[in-house]
N, C-alpha and C positions, 0 to 999 in steps of 0.2 A: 344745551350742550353739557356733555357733563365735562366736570372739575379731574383734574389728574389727581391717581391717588395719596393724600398723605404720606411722607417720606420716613422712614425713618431714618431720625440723627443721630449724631454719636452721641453717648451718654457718657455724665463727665467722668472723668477718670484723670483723679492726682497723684501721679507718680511721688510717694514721699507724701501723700495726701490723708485723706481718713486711713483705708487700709492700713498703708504704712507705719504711720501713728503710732497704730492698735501694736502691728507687730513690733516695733520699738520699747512699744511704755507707755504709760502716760507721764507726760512732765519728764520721761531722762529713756536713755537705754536702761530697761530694767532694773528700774529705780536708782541709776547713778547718781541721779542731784532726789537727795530725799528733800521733800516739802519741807521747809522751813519758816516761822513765821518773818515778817518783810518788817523793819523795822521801823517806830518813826520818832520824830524828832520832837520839840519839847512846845512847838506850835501847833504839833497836831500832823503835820506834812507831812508824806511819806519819801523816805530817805532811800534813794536808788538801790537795787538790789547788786549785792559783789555778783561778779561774775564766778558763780562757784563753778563754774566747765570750764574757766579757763586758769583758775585754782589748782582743781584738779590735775587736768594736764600740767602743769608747773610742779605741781608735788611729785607727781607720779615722776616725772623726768628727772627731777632733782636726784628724787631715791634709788633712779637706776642708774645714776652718773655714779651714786656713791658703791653701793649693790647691783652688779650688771646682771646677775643670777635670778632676780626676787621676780620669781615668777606670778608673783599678783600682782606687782606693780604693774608689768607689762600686761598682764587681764585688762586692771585698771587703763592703762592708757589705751587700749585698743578699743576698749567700749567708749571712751571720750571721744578716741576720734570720730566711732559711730554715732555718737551722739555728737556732733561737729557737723556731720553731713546733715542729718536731720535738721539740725536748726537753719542751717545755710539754704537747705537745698540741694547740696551741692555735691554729686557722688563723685569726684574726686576722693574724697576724703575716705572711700571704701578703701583702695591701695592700704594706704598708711595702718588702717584697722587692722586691716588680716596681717599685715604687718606683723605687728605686736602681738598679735593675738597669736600665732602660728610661732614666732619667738618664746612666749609664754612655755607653750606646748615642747621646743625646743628645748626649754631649759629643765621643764617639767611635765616629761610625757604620760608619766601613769599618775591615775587618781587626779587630772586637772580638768577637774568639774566646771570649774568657771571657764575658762578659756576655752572650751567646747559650746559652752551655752552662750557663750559670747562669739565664737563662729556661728552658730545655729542664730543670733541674731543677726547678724549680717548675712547670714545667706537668707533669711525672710526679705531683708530691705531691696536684697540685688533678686526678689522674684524669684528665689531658689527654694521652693517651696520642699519638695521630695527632702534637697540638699540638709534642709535645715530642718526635719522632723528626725533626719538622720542623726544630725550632733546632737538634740536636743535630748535620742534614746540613749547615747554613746553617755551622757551626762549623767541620766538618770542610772545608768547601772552602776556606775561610782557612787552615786550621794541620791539614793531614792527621794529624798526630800528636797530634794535644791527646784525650790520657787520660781528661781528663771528660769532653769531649764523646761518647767511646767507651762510659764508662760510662751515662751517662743517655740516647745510643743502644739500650745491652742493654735494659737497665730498659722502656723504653718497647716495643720491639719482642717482649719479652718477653707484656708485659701485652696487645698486640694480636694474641697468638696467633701470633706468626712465629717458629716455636723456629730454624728455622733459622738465620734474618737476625740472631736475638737471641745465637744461638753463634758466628757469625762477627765479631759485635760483642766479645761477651764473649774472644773468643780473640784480636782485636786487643787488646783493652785490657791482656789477660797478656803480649801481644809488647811493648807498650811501657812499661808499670810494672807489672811482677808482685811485687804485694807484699799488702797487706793488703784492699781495695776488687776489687783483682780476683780473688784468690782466694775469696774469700764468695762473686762475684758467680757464679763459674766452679761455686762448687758449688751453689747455687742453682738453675742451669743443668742439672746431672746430677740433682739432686733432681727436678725435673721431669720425667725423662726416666725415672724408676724407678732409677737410677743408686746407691742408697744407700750401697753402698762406698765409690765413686769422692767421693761429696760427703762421706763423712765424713774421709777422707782429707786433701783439701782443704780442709775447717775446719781439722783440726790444723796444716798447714800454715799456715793464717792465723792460730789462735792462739800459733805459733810465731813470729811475727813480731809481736805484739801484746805493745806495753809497756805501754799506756797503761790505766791500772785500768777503764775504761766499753770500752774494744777485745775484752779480757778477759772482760768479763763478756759483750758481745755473740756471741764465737767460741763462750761456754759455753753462752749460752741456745739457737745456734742448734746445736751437738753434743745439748744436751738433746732440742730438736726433733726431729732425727733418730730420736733414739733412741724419744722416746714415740711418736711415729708410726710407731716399730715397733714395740711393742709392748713394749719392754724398761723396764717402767717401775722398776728397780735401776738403769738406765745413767743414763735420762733425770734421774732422783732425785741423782747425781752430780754430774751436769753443771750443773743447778741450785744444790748446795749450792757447788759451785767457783767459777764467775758469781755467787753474794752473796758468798762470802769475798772475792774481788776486789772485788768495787763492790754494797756492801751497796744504793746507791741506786738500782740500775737495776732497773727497775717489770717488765720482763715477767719477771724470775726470779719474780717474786712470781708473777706468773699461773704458772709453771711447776708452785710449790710448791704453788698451790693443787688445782691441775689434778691432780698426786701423792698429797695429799691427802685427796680424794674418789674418786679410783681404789684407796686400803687402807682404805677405810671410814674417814677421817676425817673425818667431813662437819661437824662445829661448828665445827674448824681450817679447811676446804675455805673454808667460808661466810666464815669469818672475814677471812682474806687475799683472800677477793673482794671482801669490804665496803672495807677498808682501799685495795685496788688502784683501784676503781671511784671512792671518796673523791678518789683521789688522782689518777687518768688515768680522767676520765669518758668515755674513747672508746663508740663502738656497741658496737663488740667486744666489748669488758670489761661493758660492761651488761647484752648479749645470753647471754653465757657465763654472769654472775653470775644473770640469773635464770633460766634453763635450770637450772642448780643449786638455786634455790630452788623450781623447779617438781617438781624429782625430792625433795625435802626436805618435799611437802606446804605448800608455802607460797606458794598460787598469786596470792593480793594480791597481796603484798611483788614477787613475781616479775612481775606485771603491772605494777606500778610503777616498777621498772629498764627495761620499754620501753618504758615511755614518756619515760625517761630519755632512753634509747637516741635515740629518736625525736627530741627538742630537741638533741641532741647532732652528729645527722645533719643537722638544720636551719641548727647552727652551720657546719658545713662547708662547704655547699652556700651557704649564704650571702656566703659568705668565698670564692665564684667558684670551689669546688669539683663537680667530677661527678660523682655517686658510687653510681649506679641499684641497683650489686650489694648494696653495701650496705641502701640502700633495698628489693630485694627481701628480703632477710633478713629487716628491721623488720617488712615488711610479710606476711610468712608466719606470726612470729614472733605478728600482733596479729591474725590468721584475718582476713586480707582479701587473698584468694589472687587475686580479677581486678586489683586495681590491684599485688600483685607480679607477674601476666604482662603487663601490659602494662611494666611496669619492667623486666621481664628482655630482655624483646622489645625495647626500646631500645636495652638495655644493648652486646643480641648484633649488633643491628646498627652499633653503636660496636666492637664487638672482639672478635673469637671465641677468647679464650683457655678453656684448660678449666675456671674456675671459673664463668666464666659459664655455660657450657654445662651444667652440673652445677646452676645457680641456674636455670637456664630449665627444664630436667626437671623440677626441683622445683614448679616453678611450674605448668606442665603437669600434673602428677601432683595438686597440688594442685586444679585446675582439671576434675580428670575425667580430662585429652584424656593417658590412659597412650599408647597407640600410638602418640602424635609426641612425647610424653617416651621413649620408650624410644629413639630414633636419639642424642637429646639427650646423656642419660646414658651409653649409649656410645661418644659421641663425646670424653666427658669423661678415658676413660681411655683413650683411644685415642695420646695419644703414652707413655703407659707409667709414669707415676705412680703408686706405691703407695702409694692413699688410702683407710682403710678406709670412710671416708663417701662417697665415690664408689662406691664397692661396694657401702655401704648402699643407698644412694638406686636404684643401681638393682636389688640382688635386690628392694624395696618397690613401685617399679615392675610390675616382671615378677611379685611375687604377684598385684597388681594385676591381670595379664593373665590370669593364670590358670595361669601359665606354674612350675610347681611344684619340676619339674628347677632349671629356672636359677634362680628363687629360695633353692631350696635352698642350690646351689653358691654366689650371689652375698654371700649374708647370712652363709655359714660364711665366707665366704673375708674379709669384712668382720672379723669374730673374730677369723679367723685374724692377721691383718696387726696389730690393734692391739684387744685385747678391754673396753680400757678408753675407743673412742673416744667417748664421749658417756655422758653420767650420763643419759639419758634413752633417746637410741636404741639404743645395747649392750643393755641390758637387753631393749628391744623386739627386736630380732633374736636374742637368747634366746628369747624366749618364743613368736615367730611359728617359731623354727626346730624347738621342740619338738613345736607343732603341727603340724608336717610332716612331725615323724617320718621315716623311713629311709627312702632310695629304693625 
């Protein structure tokens, strides 16, 4: 009898996650908190870092109780408060940003280059991609050279599918500060492209320039990524354990370790630092990945129950004047209600044809029956050259779908091949539909 086909799942998606990050900064909002080295004490120990974000905000307020006018101040505090959300999670904190940042502008509407670049970064974070290439051009014609504005250019141009526009951004922002922001950003860039030498390269180079213990750990978690999404889960396992020695307190090593975890059959450890991570950063992401794990663990409640998490989590965002459809198709695959994720995706892609959307509209189509116009989709996903074994999945699961046994074959080994551990749920499924196919 045969086997039903291979499903495809959602793939993760962290609101405030990798993406997010990227369009942030690495270590602050466009370099708010510059890397500093961490001090230590006279036994060798290392001596807690000040909270330089909440410094910040303290000075920044002080100086406009004194000066109501100082329209940088108010820059300054509005990017803290963006960087507030970021470290929290927590898009409340969007409000209070545009805030200040829009006061700035108030007090100083012509030639306020920052305060634009720092709207353009908040409209990256709130998923306003178009919104935010907008301020970031409005920036550049005042100050052709202003580095944030370059940066939150890439980011945004990035996420609306312009890889080119998004590399000539990214390769301004190295011509005029090549140092820690634009080296992530530049490998981030090649990652997309299939690039994986060239971007691993380019982390070391920006961990090389990383003092500051949260810089550190971010260069690590994103060397990790590299690595597990090739498949080398000894490197990735590394780069994880270097990123907590450095900053035991940064939350996506913990997703790393977990994610390592349940790739050597640790799954009560796997479960455990998801519970903890989710506890502690209730993004969709982390919900969505947590119970994908408890799904493949037999524990299909508990696992219904994180997405519905997921789901109130997603509410908060979108509430807090974020965009965030892709996401929303996820949840909504995620809880078997596959028309209202194509109509989600369908929006989504006419807001931005980057290749993840494209890859969430396939799924959504595939979901939906309509294989034959997922399969353009799904192609279209790898089409500028990213090596993603779930874009691989999704479309050998397609093309079984079609009937198409060749290309599935090829598509779901090639899936393996590239990273065998990518999914505690789907790996296992392109196992078992590969075996059903037996040999060409």
């Amino acid at each position: 009898m045969r086997r039903p086909l291979p499903r495809i799942r959602v793939r993760s998606l962290v609101v405030l996650g990798l993406a997010t990050v990227l369009l942030l900064g690495v270590g602050g909002v466009l370099g708010l908190r510059a890397p500093a080295p961490t001090p230590a004490s006279a036994t060798g120990e290392v001596v807690p870092r000040v909270n330089r974000l909440a410094a910040t905000i303290d000075r920044a307020q002080e100086q406009l109780r004194r000066v109501p006018g100082d329209h940088r101040s108010w820059a300054t505090l509005g990017l803290a408060y963006l960087e507030k959300s970021r470290i929290t999670a927590d898009p409340s904190w969007f409000g209070k940003a545009e805030g200040a940042l829009r006061r700035s502008l108030a007090v100083r509407p012509d030639g306020n280059d920052p305060a634009l670049a720092g709207l353009g970064a908040l409209a990256n974070a709130r998923h306003d991609f178009t919104g935010a290439a907008g301020y970031a051009r409005q920036a550049l014609r005042i100050n052709p050279y202003s580095a944030e504005a370059y940066a939150v250019l890439g980011d945004a141009e990035t996420q609306l599918g312009r890889a080119d526009a998004a590399t000539d951004a990214v390769q301004r922002l190295l011509d005029l500060r090549p140092g820690l922001t634009a080296l992530t950003r530049a490998a981030y860039d090649r990652e997309q492209r299939g690039r994986i030498t060239e971007a691993t390269a380019l982390l070391r180079q920006a961990l090389d320039t990383a003092l500051d213990p949260a810089d550190v750990a971010f260069c690590r978690y994103q060397l990790g990524e590299l690595a597990w999404n090739s498949g080398d889960l000894a490197g990735a396992e590394r780069e994880y354990a270097a990123g907590s020695a450095a900053d035991p307190g940064y939350l996506p090593l913990l997703q790393g370790r977990a994610k390592v975890a349940a790739a050597q059959g640790r799954l009560d450890r796997a479960l455990a630092d998801y519970a903890d991570l989710t506890a502690r950063s209730p993004t969709p992401g982390y919900l969505l990945e947590y119970a994908e794990l408890l799904e493949s663990a037999g524990r299909s409640t508990e696992a219904t129950a994180q997405r519905t998490l997921a789901q109130a989590a997603h509410q908060l965002f979108t509430g807090n004047g974020g965009a965030d459809d892709l996401t929303g198709v996820a949840i909504a695959l995620a809880r078997s209600r596959p028309a209202e994720a194509l109509t989600l995706a369908r929006r989504e892609w006419q807001r931005r044809q980057f290749a993840e959307v494209a890859d969430a509209l396939a799924r959504a189509l595939h979901a939906n029956g309509r294989n034959a116009e997922a399969l353009g989709y799904a192609r279209r996903a790898e089409a500028l050259g990213a090596r993603d074994a779930r874009y691989a999945y999704h479309l050998g699961v397609i093309e079984l779908a079609l009937g198409d046994r060749d290309a599935a074959r090829r598509d779901l080994g090639r899936a393996l091949d590239i990273n065998p551990h990518f999914s505690p749920l789907d790996a296992p499924a392109a196992v078992r539909a590969l075996a059903e196919l037996g040999s060409p």
